[in-house]
C-alpha positions as CSV (number, residue, x, y, z in Angstrom):
1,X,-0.8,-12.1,8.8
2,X,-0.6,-8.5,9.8
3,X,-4.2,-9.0,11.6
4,X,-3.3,-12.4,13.4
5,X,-0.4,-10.6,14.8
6,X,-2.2,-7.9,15.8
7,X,-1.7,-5.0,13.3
8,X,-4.1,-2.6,12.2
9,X,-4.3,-3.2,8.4
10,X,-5.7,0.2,8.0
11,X,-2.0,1.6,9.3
12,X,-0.8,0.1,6.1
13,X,-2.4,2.5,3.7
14,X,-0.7,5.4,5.8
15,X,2.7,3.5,5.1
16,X,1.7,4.0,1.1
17,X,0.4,7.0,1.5
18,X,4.0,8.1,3.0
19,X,5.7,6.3,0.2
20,X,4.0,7.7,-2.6
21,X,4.6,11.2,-0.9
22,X,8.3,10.4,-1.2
23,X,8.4,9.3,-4.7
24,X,7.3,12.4,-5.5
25,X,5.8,13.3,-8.7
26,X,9.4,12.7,-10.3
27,X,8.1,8.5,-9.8
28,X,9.2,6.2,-12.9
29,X,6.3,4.2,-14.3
30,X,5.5,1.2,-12.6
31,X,6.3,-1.0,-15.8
32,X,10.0,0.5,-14.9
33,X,10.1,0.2,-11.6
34,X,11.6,-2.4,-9.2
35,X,8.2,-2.0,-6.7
36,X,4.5,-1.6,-7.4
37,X,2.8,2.3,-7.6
38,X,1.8,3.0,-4.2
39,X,-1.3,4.2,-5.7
40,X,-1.8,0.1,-6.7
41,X,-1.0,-1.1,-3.3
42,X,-3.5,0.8,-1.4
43,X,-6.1,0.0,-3.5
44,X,-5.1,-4.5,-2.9
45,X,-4.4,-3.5,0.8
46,X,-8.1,-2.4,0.6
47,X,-9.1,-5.2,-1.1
48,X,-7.4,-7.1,1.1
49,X,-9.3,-5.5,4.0
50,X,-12.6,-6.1,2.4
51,X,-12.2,-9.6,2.1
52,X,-10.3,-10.7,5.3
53,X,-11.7,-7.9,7.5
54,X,-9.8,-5.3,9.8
């Protein structure tokens, strides 16, 4: 969706990469947390990329 509207996918890794900085190192485990490890989503983001393009 993000292409078709016109998004650079790539931008979305950034957003992750900003995320995870925030977390911190103080982060809960994933199997405890309400949201995926950033770490996880920027690697199906790129995935993601891979297989629809961007």
């Amino acid at each position: 969706f993000m292409i078709d509207a016109g998004y650079n996918p790539h931008e979305m890794i950034e957003v992750m990469k900003i995320l995870k900085a925030a977390a911190g190192p103080n982060r809960l485990p994933e199997f405890k947390s309400t949201h995926p490890d950033p770490e996880n989503r920027i690697e199906k983001i790129e995935e993601a990329i891979k297989k629809y393009g961007g």
